[in-house]
C-alpha positions as a printed Julia matrix, in Angstrom:
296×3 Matrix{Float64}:
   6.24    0.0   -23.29
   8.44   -2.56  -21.05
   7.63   -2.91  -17.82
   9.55   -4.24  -14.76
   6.88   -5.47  -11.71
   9.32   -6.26   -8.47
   7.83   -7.84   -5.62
   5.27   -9.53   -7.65
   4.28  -12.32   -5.24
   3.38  -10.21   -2.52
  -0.03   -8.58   -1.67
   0.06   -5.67   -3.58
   2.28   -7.28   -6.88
   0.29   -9.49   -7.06
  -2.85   -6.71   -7.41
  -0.27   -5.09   -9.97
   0.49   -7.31  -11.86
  -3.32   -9.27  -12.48
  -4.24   -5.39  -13.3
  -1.8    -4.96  -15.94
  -2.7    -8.37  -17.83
  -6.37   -7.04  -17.58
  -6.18   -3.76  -18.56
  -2.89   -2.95  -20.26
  -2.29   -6.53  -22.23
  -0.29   -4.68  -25.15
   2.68   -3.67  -22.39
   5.69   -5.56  -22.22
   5.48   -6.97  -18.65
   8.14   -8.51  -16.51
   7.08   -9.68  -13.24
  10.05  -10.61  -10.74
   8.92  -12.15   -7.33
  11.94  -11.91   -4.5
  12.87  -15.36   -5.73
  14.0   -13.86   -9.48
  15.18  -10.61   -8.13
  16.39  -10.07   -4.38
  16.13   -6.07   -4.79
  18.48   -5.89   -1.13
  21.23   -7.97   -3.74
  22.73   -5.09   -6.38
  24.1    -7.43   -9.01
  20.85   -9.37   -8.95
  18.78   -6.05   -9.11
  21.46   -4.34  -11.99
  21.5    -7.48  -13.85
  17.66   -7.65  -14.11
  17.62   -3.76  -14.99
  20.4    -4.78  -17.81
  18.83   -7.62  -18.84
  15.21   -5.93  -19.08
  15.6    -2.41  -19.63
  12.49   -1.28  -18.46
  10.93    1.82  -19.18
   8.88    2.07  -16.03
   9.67    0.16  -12.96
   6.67   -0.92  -10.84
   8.42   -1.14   -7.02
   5.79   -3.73   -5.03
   8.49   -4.59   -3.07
   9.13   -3.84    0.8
   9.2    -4.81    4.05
   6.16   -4.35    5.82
   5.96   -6.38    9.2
   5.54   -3.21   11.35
   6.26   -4.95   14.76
   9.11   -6.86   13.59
  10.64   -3.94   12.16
  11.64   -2.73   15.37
  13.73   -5.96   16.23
  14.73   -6.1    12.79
  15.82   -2.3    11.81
  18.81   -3.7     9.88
  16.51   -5.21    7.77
  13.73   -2.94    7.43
  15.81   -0.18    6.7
  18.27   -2.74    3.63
  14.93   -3.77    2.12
  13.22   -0.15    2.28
  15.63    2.88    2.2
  18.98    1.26    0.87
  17.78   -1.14   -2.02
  15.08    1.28   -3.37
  18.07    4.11   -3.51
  20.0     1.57   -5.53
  16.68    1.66   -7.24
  16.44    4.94   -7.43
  19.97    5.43   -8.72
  20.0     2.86  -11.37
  15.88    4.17  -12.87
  17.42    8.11  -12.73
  20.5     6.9   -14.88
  18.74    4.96  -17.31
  15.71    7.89  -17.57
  12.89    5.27  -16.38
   9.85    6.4   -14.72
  10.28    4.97  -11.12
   6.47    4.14   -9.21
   6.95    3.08   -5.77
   4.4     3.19   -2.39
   5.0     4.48    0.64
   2.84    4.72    3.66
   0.76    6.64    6.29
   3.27    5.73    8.83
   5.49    8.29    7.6
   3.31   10.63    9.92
   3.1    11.31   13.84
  -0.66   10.95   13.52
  -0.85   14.18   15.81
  -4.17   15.92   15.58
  -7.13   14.93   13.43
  -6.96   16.73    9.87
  -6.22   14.17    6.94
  -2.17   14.71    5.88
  -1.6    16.64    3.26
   1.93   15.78    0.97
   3.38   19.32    2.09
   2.98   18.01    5.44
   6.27   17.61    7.63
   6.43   13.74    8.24
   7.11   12.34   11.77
   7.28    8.51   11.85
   6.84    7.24   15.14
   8.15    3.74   14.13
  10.8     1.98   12.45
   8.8     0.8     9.82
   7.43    4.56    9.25
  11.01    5.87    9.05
  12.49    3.16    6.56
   9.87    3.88    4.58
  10.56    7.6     4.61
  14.13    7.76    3.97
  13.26    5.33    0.54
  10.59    8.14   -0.1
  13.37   10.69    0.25
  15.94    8.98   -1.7
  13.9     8.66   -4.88
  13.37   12.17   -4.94
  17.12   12.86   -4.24
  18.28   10.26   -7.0
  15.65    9.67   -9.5
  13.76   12.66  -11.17
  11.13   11.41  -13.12
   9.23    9.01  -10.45
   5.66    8.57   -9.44
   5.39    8.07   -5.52
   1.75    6.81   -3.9
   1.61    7.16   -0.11
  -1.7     4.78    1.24
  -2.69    3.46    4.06
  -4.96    0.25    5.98
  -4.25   -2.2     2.63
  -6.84   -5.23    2.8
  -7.41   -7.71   -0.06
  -5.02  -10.25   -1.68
  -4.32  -13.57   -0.96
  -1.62  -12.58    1.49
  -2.78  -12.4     5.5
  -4.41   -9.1     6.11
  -6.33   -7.39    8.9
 -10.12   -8.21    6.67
  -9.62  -11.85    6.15
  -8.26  -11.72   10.1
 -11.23  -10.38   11.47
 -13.3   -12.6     9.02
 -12.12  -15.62    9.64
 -12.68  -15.1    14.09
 -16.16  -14.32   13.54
 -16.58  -17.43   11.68
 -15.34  -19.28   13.98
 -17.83  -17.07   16.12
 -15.39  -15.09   18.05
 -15.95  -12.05   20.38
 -13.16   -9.34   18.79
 -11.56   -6.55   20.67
 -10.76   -3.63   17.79
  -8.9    -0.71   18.41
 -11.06    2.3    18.2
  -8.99    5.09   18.38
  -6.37    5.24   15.25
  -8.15    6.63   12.52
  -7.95    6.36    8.92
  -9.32    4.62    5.66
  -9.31    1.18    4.56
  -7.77    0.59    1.0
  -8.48   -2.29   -1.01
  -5.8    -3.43   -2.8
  -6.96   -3.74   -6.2
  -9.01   -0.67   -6.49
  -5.29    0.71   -5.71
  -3.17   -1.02   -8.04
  -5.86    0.19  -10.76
  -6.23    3.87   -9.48
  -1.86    3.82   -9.7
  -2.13    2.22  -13.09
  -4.04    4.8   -14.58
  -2.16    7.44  -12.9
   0.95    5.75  -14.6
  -0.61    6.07  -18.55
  -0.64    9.78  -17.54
   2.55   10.51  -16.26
   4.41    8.32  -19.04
   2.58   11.17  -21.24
   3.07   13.81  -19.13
   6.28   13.65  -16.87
   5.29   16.69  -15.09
   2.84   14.95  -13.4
   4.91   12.78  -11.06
   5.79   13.39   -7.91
   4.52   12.76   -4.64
   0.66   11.86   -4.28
  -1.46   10.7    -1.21
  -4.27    7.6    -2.4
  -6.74    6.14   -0.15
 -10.89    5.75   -0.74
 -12.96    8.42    0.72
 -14.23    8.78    3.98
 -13.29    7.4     7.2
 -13.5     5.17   10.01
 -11.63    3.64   13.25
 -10.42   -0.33   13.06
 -13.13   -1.07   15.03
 -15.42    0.38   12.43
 -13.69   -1.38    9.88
 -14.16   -4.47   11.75
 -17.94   -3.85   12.81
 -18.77   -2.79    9.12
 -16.84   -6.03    7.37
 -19.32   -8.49   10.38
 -21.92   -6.16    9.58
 -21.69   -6.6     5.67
 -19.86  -10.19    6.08
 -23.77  -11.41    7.53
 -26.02   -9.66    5.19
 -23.83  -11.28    1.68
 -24.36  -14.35    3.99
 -20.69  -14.66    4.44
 -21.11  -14.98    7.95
 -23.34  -17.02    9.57
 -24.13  -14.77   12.32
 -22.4   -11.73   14.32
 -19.83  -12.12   16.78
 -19.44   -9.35   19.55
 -16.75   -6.52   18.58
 -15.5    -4.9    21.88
 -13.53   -1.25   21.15
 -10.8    -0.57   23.0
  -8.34    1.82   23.47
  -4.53    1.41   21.67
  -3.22    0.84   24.98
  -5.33   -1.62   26.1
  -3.8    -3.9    22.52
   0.27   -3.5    22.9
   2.19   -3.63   19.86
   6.27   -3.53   19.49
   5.42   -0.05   17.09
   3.49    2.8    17.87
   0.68    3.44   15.24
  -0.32    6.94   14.52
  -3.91    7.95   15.92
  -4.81    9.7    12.51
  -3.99    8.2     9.76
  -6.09   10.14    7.55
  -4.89   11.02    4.07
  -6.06   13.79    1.61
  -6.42   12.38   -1.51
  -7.65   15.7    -3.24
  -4.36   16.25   -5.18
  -3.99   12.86   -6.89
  -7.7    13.1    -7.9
  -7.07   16.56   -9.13
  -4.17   15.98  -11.49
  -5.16   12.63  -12.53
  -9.65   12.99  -12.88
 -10.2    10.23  -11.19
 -13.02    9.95   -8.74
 -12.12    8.4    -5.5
 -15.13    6.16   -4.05
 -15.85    5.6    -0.6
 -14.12    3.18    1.74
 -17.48    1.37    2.29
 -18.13    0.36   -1.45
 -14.86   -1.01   -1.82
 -15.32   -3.07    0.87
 -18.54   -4.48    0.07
 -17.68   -5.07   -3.36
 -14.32   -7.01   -2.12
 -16.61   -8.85    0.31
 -18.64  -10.0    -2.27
 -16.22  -11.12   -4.49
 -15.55  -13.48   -1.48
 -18.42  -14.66   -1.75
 -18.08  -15.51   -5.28
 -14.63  -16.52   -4.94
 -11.21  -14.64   -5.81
Protein backbone atom coordinates (compact mmCIF):
# COMPACT_ATOMS: atom_id res chain seq x y z
CA UNK A 1 0.00 0.00 0.00
CA UNK A 2 1.56 3.62 -0.92
CA UNK A 3 1.32 6.05 1.36
CA UNK A 4 1.57 9.90 1.13
CA UNK A 5 2.53 11.56 4.90
CA UNK A 6 2.14 15.64 4.33
CA UNK A 7 3.27 17.80 6.97
CA UNK A 8 5.81 15.38 8.12
CA UNK A 9 8.11 17.74 10.04
CA UNK A 10 5.64 19.02 12.25
CA UNK A 11 4.48 17.70 15.71
CA UNK A 12 2.10 15.32 14.83
CA UNK A 13 4.00 14.02 11.20
CA UNK A 14 6.50 13.57 12.74
CA UNK A 15 4.47 11.04 15.42
CA UNK A 16 3.04 9.63 11.99
CA UNK A 17 5.46 9.01 10.31
CA UNK A 18 8.14 7.28 13.22
CA UNK A 19 4.76 5.07 13.79
CA UNK A 20 4.51 3.86 10.38
CA UNK A 21 8.37 2.81 10.09
CA UNK A 22 7.67 0.96 13.46
CA UNK A 23 4.72 -0.71 12.96
CA UNK A 24 3.74 -0.84 9.30
CA UNK A 25 7.52 -1.22 7.65
CA UNK A 26 6.04 -3.27 4.56
CA UNK A 27 3.93 0.14 3.38
CA UNK A 28 5.18 2.20 0.77
CA UNK A 29 5.78 5.50 2.64
CA UNK A 30 6.30 8.96 1.31
CA UNK A 31 6.88 11.56 3.79
CA UNK A 32 6.70 15.29 2.40
CA UNK A 33 7.60 18.08 4.99
CA UNK A 34 6.21 21.79 3.76
CA UNK A 35 9.63 22.14 2.20
CA UNK A 36 8.83 19.09 -0.57
CA UNK A 37 5.20 19.86 -0.79
CA UNK A 38 3.64 23.42 0.03
CA UNK A 39 -0.06 21.84 0.23
CA UNK A 40 -1.46 25.94 0.00
CA UNK A 41 0.63 25.60 -3.77
CA UNK A 42 -1.80 23.26 -6.24
CA UNK A 43 0.80 22.34 -8.83
CA UNK A 44 3.21 21.44 -6.06
CA UNK A 45 0.43 19.41 -4.19
CA UNK A 46 -1.04 17.75 -7.86
CA UNK A 47 2.38 17.08 -8.95
CA UNK A 48 3.27 15.14 -5.75
CA UNK A 49 -0.26 13.29 -5.98
CA UNK A 50 0.87 12.48 -9.83
CA UNK A 51 4.10 11.69 -9.10
CA UNK A 52 3.17 9.35 -5.99
CA UNK A 53 -0.15 8.08 -6.45
CA UNK A 54 -0.95 7.31 -3.11
CA UNK A 55 -3.49 5.11 -1.98
CA UNK A 56 -4.08 6.74 1.37
CA UNK A 57 -3.07 10.23 2.11
CA UNK A 58 -1.98 10.93 5.72
CA UNK A 59 -2.94 15.01 6.06
CA UNK A 60 -0.44 16.20 9.21
CA UNK A 61 -0.52 19.34 7.78
CA UNK A 62 -2.22 22.68 9.16
CA UNK A 63 -2.04 25.72 10.66
CA UNK A 64 -2.34 25.67 14.19
CA UNK A 65 -1.11 28.99 15.95
CA UNK A 66 -4.56 29.72 17.50
CA UNK A 67 -3.79 33.41 18.48
CA UNK A 68 -2.18 34.28 15.35
CA UNK A 69 -4.94 32.96 13.44
CA UNK A 70 -7.00 35.79 14.20
CA UNK A 71 -4.45 38.38 12.67
CA UNK A 72 -3.72 35.99 10.09
CA UNK A 73 -7.34 34.59 8.83
CA UNK A 74 -6.09 34.75 5.22
CA UNK A 75 -3.76 32.33 6.12
CA UNK A 76 -5.38 30.13 8.47
CA UNK A 77 -8.22 29.70 6.42
CA UNK A 78 -5.51 28.97 2.66
CA UNK A 79 -3.60 26.44 4.78
CA UNK A 80 -6.81 24.77 6.50
CA UNK A 81 -10.11 24.97 4.50
CA UNK A 82 -8.85 25.85 0.86
CA UNK A 83 -5.70 23.54 0.37
CA UNK A 84 -7.24 20.48 2.17
CA UNK A 85 -10.44 20.95 -0.38
CA UNK A 86 -7.90 20.85 -3.16
CA UNK A 87 -7.02 17.85 -1.11
CA UNK A 88 -10.07 16.66 -0.85
CA UNK A 89 -10.88 17.07 -4.53
CA UNK A 90 -7.83 15.58 -5.98
CA UNK A 91 -8.03 12.04 -3.07
CA UNK A 92 -12.10 11.76 -4.17
CA UNK A 93 -11.00 11.72 -7.95
CA UNK A 94 -8.29 9.41 -7.70
CA UNK A 95 -10.51 6.96 -5.07
CA UNK A 96 -7.77 7.40 -2.15
CA UNK A 97 -8.69 7.07 1.36
CA UNK A 98 -8.20 10.71 2.69
CA UNK A 99 -7.17 10.78 6.91
CA UNK A 100 -7.00 14.20 8.14
CA UNK A 101 -7.42 15.83 12.02
CA UNK A 102 -9.44 18.30 13.05
CA UNK A 103 -9.96 19.78 16.42
CA UNK A 104 -12.03 20.49 19.61
CA UNK A 105 -12.17 24.04 18.63
CA UNK A 106 -14.73 23.31 16.21
CA UNK A 107 -17.12 23.60 19.35
CA UNK A 108 -18.61 26.61 21.49
CA UNK A 109 -17.53 24.70 24.59
CA UNK A 110 -21.12 25.63 26.03
CA UNK A 111 -22.15 23.42 28.87
CA UNK A 112 -20.20 20.52 30.34
CA UNK A 113 -21.16 17.10 28.53
CA UNK A 114 -18.18 15.70 26.33
CA UNK A 115 -19.16 16.52 22.31
CA UNK A 116 -20.53 14.04 20.61
CA UNK A 117 -19.81 13.98 16.37
CA UNK A 118 -23.70 14.60 15.82
CA UNK A 119 -23.13 17.60 17.76
CA UNK A 120 -23.81 21.07 15.96
CA UNK A 121 -20.27 22.75 15.95
CA UNK A 122 -19.84 26.42 17.03
CA UNK A 123 -16.22 27.65 16.76
CA UNK A 124 -15.66 30.57 18.70
CA UNK A 125 -12.31 31.31 16.91
CA UNK A 126 -10.70 31.62 13.70
CA UNK A 127 -8.63 28.81 14.10
CA UNK A 128 -11.87 26.64 15.18
CA UNK A 129 -13.71 27.76 12.02
CA UNK A 130 -10.82 27.11 9.39
CA UNK A 131 -10.60 24.03 10.72
CA UNK A 132 -14.30 23.33 10.30
CA UNK A 133 -14.93 24.39 6.89
CA UNK A 134 -11.68 21.79 5.85
CA UNK A 135 -13.76 19.23 7.98
CA UNK A 136 -16.77 20.08 5.85
CA UNK A 137 -15.15 20.12 2.58
CA UNK A 138 -13.77 16.59 2.78
CA UNK A 139 -17.03 15.31 3.36
CA UNK A 140 -18.51 17.43 0.48
CA UNK A 141 -15.59 16.38 -2.01
CA UNK A 142 -14.01 13.22 -0.98
CA UNK A 143 -16.18 10.11 -0.02
CA UNK A 144 -14.08 7.61 1.25
CA UNK A 145 -12.04 9.64 4.11
CA UNK A 146 -11.22 8.98 7.70
CA UNK A 147 -11.57 12.29 9.84
CA UNK A 148 -10.09 12.32 13.75
CA UNK A 149 -11.25 15.35 15.74
CA UNK A 150 -8.69 15.62 19.18
CA UNK A 151 -7.89 17.91 21.37
CA UNK A 152 -4.84 19.38 24.14
CA UNK A 153 -1.86 17.57 21.78
CA UNK A 154 1.46 17.38 23.98
CA UNK A 155 4.58 15.41 22.96
CA UNK A 156 6.96 15.86 19.97
CA UNK A 157 9.86 17.72 19.57
CA UNK A 158 7.88 20.75 18.47
CA UNK A 159 7.02 23.53 21.46
CA UNK A 160 4.00 22.37 23.32
CA UNK A 161 2.07 23.35 26.44
CA UNK A 162 4.03 19.95 28.60
CA UNK A 163 7.54 20.78 27.75
CA UNK A 164 6.30 24.69 28.52
CA UNK A 165 5.23 24.09 31.83
CA UNK A 166 8.26 21.70 32.33
CA UNK A 167 10.82 23.61 31.48
CA UNK A 168 9.42 26.95 34.17
CA UNK A 169 9.40 24.66 36.96
CA UNK A 170 12.87 23.78 36.28
CA UNK A 171 13.91 26.81 36.25
CA UNK A 172 11.75 26.84 39.57
CA UNK A 173 8.99 29.03 38.49
CA UNK A 174 5.66 29.88 40.25
CA UNK A 175 2.92 29.07 37.16
CA UNK A 176 -0.45 30.61 36.82
CA UNK A 177 -2.75 27.73 34.83
CA UNK A 178 -6.01 28.29 33.65
CA UNK A 179 -8.47 26.27 35.55
CA UNK A 180 -11.55 26.60 33.96
CA UNK A 181 -11.45 25.13 30.15
CA UNK A 182 -11.86 21.62 30.42
CA UNK A 183 -10.83 18.76 28.47
CA UNK A 184 -8.19 15.87 27.98
CA UNK A 185 -4.65 15.92 27.28
CA UNK A 186 -3.56 13.80 24.16
CA UNK A 187 -0.22 12.59 23.67
CA UNK A 188 0.81 12.64 20.40
CA UNK A 189 2.07 9.33 19.73
CA UNK A 190 -0.45 7.28 21.49
CA UNK A 191 -2.60 9.27 18.70
CA UNK A 192 -0.79 8.77 15.64
CA UNK A 193 -0.87 4.90 16.69
CA UNK A 194 -4.62 4.77 17.81
CA UNK A 195 -5.29 6.62 13.89
CA UNK A 196 -2.94 4.09 12.40
CA UNK A 197 -4.75 1.23 13.44
CA UNK A 198 -8.00 2.77 12.74
CA UNK A 199 -6.53 3.25 9.13
CA UNK A 200 -5.68 -0.89 8.56
CA UNK A 201 -9.46 -1.09 9.24
CA UNK A 202 -11.01 1.26 7.13
CA UNK A 203 -8.61 0.38 4.05
CA UNK A 204 -10.53 -3.11 4.69
CA UNK A 205 -13.62 -1.85 5.41
CA UNK A 206 -14.54 1.58 3.72
CA UNK A 207 -17.67 1.77 5.60
CA UNK A 208 -15.96 2.54 8.48
CA UNK A 209 -14.77 6.08 7.73
CA UNK A 210 -16.20 8.96 8.54
CA UNK A 211 -16.12 11.31 11.23
CA UNK A 212 -14.65 10.08 14.72
CA UNK A 213 -13.86 12.01 18.03
CA UNK A 214 -10.13 10.58 19.75
CA UNK A 215 -8.80 11.74 22.94
CA UNK A 216 -7.57 9.44 26.24
CA UNK A 217 -10.09 8.96 28.88
CA UNK A 218 -10.94 11.02 31.60
CA UNK A 219 -10.50 14.56 32.31
CA UNK A 220 -8.96 17.44 33.77
CA UNK A 221 -8.55 21.46 33.67
CA UNK A 222 -4.91 22.98 32.35
CA UNK A 223 -4.17 23.59 35.65
CA UNK A 224 -4.57 19.94 36.42
CA UNK A 225 -2.61 19.09 33.58
CA UNK A 226 0.01 21.31 34.78
CA UNK A 227 -0.16 20.29 38.62
CA UNK A 228 -0.20 16.50 37.57
CA UNK A 229 2.95 16.83 34.89
CA UNK A 230 5.07 18.90 38.42
CA UNK A 231 3.48 16.38 40.39
CA UNK A 232 4.74 13.32 38.24
CA UNK A 233 7.76 15.51 36.69
CA UNK A 234 9.29 15.28 40.76
CA UNK A 235 8.53 11.77 41.64
CA UNK A 236 10.49 10.29 37.93
CA UNK A 237 13.00 12.85 39.40
CA UNK A 238 12.56 15.00 36.41
CA UNK A 239 12.15 17.86 38.49
CA UNK A 240 14.14 18.77 41.14
CA UNK A 241 11.50 20.08 43.27
CA UNK A 242 7.83 21.71 42.89
CA UNK A 243 7.20 25.08 41.84
CA UNK A 244 3.86 26.80 42.99
CA UNK A 245 0.89 26.44 40.29
CA UNK A 246 -1.62 29.33 40.90
CA UNK A 247 -5.30 28.60 38.99
CA UNK A 248 -6.84 31.24 37.56
CA UNK A 249 -9.66 32.10 35.76
CA UNK A 250 -9.53 32.46 31.55
CA UNK A 251 -9.96 36.01 32.01
CA UNK A 252 -7.48 36.66 34.28
CA UNK A 253 -4.77 35.00 31.09
CA UNK A 254 -5.94 37.08 27.76
CA UNK A 255 -5.48 35.45 24.59
CA UNK A 256 -6.20 36.99 20.86
CA UNK A 257 -8.85 33.60 20.57
CA UNK A 258 -11.42 32.57 22.76
CA UNK A 259 -10.96 28.88 23.94
CA UNK A 260 -13.98 26.83 24.60
CA UNK A 261 -14.63 26.07 28.47
CA UNK A 262 -15.39 22.29 27.64
CA UNK A 263 -13.47 20.77 25.51
CA UNK A 264 -14.47 17.41 26.34
CA UNK A 265 -14.75 14.78 23.63
CA UNK A 266 -16.64 11.39 23.55
CA UNK A 267 -14.54 8.99 22.27
CA UNK A 268 -17.12 6.04 22.63
CA UNK A 269 -17.79 5.77 18.84
CA UNK A 270 -14.21 5.46 17.53
CA UNK A 271 -13.57 2.83 20.27
CA UNK A 272 -16.72 1.11 19.26
CA UNK A 273 -16.15 0.63 15.56
CA UNK A 274 -12.52 0.24 15.76
CA UNK A 275 -12.00 -2.23 19.51
CA UNK A 276 -9.64 -0.29 20.70
CA UNK A 277 -9.43 0.55 24.34
CA UNK A 278 -8.83 4.12 25.09
CA UNK A 279 -6.48 4.58 28.32
CA UNK A 280 -6.58 7.31 30.61
CA UNK A 281 -5.09 10.76 30.16
CA UNK A 282 -2.89 10.18 33.27
CA UNK A 283 -0.97 7.02 31.95
CA UNK A 284 -0.14 8.60 28.86
CA UNK A 285 1.31 11.23 30.50
CA UNK A 286 3.40 9.47 32.84
CA UNK A 287 4.58 7.14 30.38
CA UNK A 288 5.58 10.28 27.98
CA UNK A 289 7.20 11.79 31.09
CA UNK A 290 9.23 9.01 31.53
CA UNK A 291 10.38 8.56 28.29
CA UNK A 292 11.86 12.07 29.08
CA UNK A 293 13.55 10.84 31.40
CA UNK A 294 15.09 8.28 29.32
CA UNK A 295 15.39 10.44 26.45
CA UNK A 296 13.18 10.75 23.13
Amino acid sequence: MRILLLGARGQLGRALFSALCRDYPHWQVTALGREECDITDPGALICALNRHQPDVILNGAAYTAVDLAQSQPELAERINHQAVALLAREAGARGALLVHFSTDYVFDGSGSAPWREVDVPAPLNVYGASKLAGEQAIQGLCPHHLIVRTSWVYGGEEAHFARAILRRASEGRPLEVVADQWGAPTQVDWLATSVLLALTQVVKAPDKGGLYHLCPAGETSWHGFASALVEEGCRLGLLAQPVPIKPIPSANWPQAARRPFNSRLDCRRFATVFGIQIPAWEGLMSRWLASQCEGE
